[in-house]
C-alpha positions as CSV (number, residue, x, y, z in Angstrom):
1,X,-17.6,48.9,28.5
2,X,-17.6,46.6,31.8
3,X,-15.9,43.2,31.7
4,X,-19.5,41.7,32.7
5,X,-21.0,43.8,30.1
6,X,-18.6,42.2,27.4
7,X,-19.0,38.9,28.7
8,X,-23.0,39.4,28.5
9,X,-23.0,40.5,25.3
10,X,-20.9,37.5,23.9
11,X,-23.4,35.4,25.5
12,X,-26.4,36.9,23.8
13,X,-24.0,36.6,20.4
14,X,-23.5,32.7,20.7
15,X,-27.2,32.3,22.1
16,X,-28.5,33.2,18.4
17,X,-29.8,30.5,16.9
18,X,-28.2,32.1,13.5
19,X,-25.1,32.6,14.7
20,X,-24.6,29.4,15.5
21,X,-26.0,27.8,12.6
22,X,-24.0,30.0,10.4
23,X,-20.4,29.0,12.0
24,X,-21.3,25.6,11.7
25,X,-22.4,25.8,8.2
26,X,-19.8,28.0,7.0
27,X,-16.6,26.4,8.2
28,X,-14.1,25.1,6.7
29,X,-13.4,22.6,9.0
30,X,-15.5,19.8,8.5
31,X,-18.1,19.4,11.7
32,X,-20.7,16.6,12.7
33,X,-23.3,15.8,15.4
34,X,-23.7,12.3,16.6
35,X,-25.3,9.6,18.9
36,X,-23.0,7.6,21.0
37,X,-23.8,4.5,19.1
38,X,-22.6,6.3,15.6
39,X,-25.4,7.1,14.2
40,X,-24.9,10.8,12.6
41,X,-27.8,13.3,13.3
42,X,-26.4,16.6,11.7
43,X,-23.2,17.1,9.2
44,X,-21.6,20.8,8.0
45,X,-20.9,21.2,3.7
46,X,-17.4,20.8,5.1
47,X,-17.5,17.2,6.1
48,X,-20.3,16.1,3.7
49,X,-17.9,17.2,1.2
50,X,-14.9,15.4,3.0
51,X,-17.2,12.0,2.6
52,X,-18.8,12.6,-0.5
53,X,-22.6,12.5,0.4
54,X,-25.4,14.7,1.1
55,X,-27.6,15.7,3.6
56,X,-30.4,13.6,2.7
57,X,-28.0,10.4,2.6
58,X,-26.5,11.0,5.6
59,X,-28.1,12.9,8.4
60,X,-30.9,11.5,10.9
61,X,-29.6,8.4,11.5
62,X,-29.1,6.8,8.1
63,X,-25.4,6.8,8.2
64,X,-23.1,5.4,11.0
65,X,-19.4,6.4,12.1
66,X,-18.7,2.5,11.3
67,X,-20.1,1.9,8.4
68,X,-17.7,4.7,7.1
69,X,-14.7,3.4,8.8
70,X,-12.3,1.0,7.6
71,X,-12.2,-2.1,10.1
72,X,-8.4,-2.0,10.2
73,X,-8.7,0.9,12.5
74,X,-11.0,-1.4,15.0
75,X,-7.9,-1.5,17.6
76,X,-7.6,2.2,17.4
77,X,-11.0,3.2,17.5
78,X,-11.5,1.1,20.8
79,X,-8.6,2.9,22.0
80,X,-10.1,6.3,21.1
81,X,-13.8,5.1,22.9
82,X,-12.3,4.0,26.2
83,X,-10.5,7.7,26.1
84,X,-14.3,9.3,25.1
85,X,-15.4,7.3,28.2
86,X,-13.2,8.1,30.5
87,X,-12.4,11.7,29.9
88,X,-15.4,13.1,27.8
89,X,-13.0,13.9,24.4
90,X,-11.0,11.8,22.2
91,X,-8.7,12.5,19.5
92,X,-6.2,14.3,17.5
93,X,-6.7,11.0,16.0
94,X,-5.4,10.4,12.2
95,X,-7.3,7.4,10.4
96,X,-9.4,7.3,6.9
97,X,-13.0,7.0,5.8
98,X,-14.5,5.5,3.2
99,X,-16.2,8.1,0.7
100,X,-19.4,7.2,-1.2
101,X,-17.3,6.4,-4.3
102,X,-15.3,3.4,-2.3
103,X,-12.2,5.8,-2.4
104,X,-10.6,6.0,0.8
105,X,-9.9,9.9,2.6
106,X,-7.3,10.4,5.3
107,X,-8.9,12.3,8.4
108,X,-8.1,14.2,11.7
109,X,-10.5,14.1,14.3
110,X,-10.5,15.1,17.5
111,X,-14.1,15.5,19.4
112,X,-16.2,15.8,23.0
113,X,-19.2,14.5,24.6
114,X,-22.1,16.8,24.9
115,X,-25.3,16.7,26.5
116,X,-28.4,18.1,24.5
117,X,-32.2,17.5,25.8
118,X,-30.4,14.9,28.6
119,X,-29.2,12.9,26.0
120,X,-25.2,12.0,25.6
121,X,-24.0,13.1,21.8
122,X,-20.7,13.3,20.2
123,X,-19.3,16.6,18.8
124,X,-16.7,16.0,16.3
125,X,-14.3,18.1,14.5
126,X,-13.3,16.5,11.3
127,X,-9.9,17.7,9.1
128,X,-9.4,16.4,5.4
129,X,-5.4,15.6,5.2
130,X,-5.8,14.8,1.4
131,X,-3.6,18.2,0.5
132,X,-1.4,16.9,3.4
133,X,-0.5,13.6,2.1
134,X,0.1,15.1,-1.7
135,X,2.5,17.6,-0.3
136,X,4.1,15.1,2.1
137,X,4.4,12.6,-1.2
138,X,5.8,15.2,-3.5
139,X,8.4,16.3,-0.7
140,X,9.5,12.2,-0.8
141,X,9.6,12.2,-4.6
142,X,11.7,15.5,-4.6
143,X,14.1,13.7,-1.7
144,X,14.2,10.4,-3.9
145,X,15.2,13.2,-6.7
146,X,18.1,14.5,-5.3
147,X,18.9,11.5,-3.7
148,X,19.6,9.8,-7.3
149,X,21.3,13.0,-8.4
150,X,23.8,12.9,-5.6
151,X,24.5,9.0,-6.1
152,X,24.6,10.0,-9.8
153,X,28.5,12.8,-8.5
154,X,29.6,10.1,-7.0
155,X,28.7,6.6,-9.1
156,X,32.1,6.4,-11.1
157,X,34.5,7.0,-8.4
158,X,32.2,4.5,-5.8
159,X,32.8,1.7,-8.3
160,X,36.5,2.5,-8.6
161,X,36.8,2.6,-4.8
162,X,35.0,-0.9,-4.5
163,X,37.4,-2.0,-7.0
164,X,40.5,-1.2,-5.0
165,X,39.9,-3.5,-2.3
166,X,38.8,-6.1,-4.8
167,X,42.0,-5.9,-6.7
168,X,43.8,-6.6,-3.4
169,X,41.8,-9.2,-2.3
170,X,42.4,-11.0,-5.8
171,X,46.1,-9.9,-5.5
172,X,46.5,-11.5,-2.3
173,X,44.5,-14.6,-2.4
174,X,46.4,-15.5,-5.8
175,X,49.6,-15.4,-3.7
176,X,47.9,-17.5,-0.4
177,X,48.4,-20.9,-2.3
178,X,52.0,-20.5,-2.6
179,X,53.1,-18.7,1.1
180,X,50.9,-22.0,2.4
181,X,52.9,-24.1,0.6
182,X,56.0,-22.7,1.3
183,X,55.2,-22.6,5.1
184,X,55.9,-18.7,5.0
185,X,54.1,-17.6,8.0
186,X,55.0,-13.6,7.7
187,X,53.5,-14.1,4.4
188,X,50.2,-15.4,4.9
189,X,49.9,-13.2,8.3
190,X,50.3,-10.1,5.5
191,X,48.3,-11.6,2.6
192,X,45.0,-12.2,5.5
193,X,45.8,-8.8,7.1
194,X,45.4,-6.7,3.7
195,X,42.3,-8.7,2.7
196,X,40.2,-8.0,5.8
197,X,41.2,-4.4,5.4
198,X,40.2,-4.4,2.3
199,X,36.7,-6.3,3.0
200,X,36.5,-3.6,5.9
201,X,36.9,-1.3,3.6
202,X,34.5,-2.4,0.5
203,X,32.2,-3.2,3.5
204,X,31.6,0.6,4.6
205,X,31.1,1.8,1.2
206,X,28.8,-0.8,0.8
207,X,26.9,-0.3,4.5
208,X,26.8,3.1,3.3
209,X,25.0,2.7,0.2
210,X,22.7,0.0,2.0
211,X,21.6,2.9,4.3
212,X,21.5,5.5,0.9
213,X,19.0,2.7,-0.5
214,X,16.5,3.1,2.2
215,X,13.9,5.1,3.5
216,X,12.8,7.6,1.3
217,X,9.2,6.0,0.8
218,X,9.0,7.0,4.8
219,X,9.8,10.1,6.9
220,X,9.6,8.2,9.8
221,X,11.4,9.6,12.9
222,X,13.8,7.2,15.7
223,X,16.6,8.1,17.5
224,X,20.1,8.0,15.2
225,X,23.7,8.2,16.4
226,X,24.9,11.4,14.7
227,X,28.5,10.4,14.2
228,X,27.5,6.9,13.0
229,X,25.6,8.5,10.4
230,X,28.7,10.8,9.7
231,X,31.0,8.3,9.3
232,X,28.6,6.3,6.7
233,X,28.7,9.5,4.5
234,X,32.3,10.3,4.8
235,X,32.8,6.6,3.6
236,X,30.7,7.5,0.7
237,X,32.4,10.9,0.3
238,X,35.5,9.7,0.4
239,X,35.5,8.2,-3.2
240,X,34.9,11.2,-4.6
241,X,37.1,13.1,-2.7
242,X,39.8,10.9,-3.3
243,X,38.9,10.5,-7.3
244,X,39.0,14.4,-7.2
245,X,43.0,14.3,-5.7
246,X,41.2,15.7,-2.2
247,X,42.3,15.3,1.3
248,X,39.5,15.6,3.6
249,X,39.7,16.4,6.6
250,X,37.8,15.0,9.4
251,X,37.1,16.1,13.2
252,X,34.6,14.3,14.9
253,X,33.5,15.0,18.4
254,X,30.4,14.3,18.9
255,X,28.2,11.5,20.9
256,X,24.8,12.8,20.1
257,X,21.8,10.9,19.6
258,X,19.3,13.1,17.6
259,X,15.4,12.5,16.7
260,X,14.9,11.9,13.0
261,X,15.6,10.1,9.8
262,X,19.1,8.8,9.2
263,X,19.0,8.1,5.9
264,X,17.6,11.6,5.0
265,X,20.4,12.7,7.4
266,X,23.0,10.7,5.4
267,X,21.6,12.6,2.2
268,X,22.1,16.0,3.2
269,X,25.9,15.4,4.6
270,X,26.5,13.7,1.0
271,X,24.7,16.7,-0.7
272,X,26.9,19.2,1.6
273,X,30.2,17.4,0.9
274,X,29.6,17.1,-3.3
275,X,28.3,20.6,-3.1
276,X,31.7,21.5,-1.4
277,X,33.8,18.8,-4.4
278,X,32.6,21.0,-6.9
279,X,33.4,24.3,-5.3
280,X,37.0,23.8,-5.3
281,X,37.2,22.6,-8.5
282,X,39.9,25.2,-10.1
283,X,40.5,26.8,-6.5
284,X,44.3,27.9,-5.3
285,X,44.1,25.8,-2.7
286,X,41.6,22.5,-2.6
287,X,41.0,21.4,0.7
288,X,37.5,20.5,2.8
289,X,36.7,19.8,6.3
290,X,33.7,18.1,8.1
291,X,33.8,18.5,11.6
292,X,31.4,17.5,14.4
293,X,30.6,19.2,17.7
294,X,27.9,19.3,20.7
295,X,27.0,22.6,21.8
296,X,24.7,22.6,24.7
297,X,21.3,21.1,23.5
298,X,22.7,20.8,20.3
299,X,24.6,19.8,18.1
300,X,26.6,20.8,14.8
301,X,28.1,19.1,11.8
302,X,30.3,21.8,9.6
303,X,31.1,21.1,5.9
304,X,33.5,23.1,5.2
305,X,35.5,24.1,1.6
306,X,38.2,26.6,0.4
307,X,36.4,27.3,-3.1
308,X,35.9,30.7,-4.2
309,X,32.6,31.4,-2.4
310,X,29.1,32.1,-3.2
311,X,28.8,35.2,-5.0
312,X,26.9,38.1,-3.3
313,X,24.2,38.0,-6.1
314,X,23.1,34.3,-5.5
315,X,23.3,34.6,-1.7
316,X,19.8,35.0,-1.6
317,X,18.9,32.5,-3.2
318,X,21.2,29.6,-2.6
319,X,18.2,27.7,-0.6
320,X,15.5,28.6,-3.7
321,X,13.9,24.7,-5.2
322,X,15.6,24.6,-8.5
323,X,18.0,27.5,-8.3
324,X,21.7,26.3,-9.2
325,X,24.8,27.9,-10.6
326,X,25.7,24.6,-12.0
327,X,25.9,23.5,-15.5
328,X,22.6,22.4,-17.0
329,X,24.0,18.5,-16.7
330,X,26.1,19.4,-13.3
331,X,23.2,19.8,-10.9
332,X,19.7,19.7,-10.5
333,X,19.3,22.6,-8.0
334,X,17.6,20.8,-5.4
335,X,20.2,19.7,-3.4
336,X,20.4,22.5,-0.7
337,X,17.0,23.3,-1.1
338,X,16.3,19.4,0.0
339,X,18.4,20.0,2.5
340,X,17.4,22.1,4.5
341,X,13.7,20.8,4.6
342,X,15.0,17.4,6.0
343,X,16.9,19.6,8.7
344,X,14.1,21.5,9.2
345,X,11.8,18.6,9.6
346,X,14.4,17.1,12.3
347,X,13.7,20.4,14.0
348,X,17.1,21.7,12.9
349,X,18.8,24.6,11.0
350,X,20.9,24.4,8.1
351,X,23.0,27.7,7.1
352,X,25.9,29.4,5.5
353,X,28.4,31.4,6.1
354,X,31.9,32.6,5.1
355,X,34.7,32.5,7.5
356,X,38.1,33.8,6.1
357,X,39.0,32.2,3.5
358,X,36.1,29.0,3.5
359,X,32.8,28.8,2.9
360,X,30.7,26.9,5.8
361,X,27.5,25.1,5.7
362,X,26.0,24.6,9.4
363,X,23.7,21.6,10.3
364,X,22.7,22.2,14.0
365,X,19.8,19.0,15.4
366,X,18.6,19.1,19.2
367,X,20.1,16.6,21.1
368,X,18.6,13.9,22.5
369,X,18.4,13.4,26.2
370,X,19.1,9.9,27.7
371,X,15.8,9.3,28.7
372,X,14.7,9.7,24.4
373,X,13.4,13.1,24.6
374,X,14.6,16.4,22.8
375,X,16.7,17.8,24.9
């Protein structure tokens, strides 16, 4: 068969009155017909659905895009009408209508202008994100879940590592009185030296857990500085790590700004690090590593450990929601499993490997270029 003959016969096809009614009746997607001044002429099961009205209630006329549409989005909508004017099309655009029942529904809609018996009409395409949003709140709750859990390794030995630097500061300051009164210089240049070092270091734990405490109800996206972020978890980290008679080991050398949310970010380098406290629990030899690289358009943070490894029959399922080799009381399961959707959300990878004698978890991000974009 000829291309011409092809393109003929797909032009016959879409000229049938029931071929055309049927795709617009039958999708899934929700569809509507309507005059430029809002007023809906024609509406698909799909979107009638989406709004909760009929036919009868809504078509010809007797229902308007803006009596269905929330006037916070007035700033937006003008926005998406100067676009329809200018260019004919408007949208992806993400806003909410209000259903018959008063409930509100979060949309998509993107649409064009079309001409039908010389008069201008709007052709809309209309997406119900109500699965969306349950699936996007779930994936917060889960993050908020294992968020708690990991807070919950570390709480004991955060409070003793806040209690350090309080001890000196109470030690010292106890002993200012006297060195002042006794004019001993050496000795109050000591005593105010130890107590900022000591407020500097209370302060990162506390920065960190500042960060920790934010940003779960949001998956917001801005540019974070990758070793910044590092650093706050290491200062975390290091309580347990320390509690746990650890040394560990850092090597950062990285300046990369990457796209996405640091406080998620700061969540799966603390989930990485406890994952790797527990796995040399009992070993030979108990060390970990985290080190920091950029590589190209990317770049890596390594959490290394020198436990015993994962065992060949779990390997498959390390990154499984739920799946732990934990005790019952030890670990939820949905610590790597978090993980990695956070990474993957930032556009990145998170994986495993072994490598001699450690096992190695691998977060690679995009880089960010200077200008703000992924590189």
């Amino acid at each position: 068969m000829s291309r011409g003959s092809e393109n003929s016969q797909y032009a016959a096809l879409l000229a049938q009155e029931r071929f055309v009614r049927a795709f617009f009746e039958e999708s899934s997607v929700g569809l509507n017909l309507c005059r430029m001044d809002g007023h809906w002429l024609e509406s698909n099961r799909a979107f009638l659905d989406i709004i909760g009205y009929a036919a009868d209630e809504a078509d010809d006329g007797k229902l308007t895009y803006w009596q269905l549409t929330p006037r916070k989005y007035d700033a937006q909508e003008a926005e998406q009408l100067a676009r329809l004017s200018a260019t004919g099309k408007y949208g992806p655009y993400e806003k909410e209508f209000i259903r018959k029942d008063g409930s509100l529904v979060p949309v998509r809609l993107n649409g064009f202008v079309i001409e039908v018996g010389g008069e201008k009409m709007i052709w809309s395409f209309i997406e119900d994100l109500s699965s969306q949003r349950e699936l996007e709140t779930e994936r917060l709750k889960a993050i908020h879940g294992s968020k708690l859990a990991a807070l919950g390794e570390m709480a004991a030995s955060i409070a003793h590592e806040i209690n350090t630097p309080l001890a000196i500061i109470s030690a010292f300051a106890f002993t200012l009185p006297g060195s002042i009164a006794a004019g001993d210089q050496a000795l109050i240049t000591e005593a105010l030296t130890e107590i900022q070092r000591a407020v500097e270091r209370a302060g990162a734990i506390t920065a960190g857990l500042r960060r920790l405490s934010r940003g779960t109800a949001k998956s917001a996206f801005e540019p974070v500085e990758l070793k910044t972020v590092i650093t706050e978890a290491m200062g975390l980290a290091a309580a347990r790590t320390r509690a746990e008679g650890l040394v560990l080991e850092l090597d950062l050398k990285t300046t990369a700004m990457v796209q996405g949310n640091g406080v998620q970010l700061l969540q799966v380098l603390l989930n990485l690090v406890n994952n790797a406290v527990d796995a040399v629990k009992g070993a030979a030899i108990r060390q970990l590593a985290v080190r920091a690289r950029d590589e190209g358009a990317f770049a890596e943070v390594i959490v290394e450990d020198t436990g015993p490894g994962i065992a060949p029959e779990h390997a498959g399922r390390l990154f499984d929601r739920f799946f732990t080799t934990k005790e019952p009381d030890e670990g939820t399961g949905l610590g790597l499993s978090i993980s990695r959707d956070i990474v993957q959300s930032m556009h990145g990878t998170l994986t495993w490997d072994r490598v001699g004698d450690r096992t190695r978890f691998m977060v690679r991000l995009p880089r960010m270029t200077p200008a703000g974009a992924p590189s």
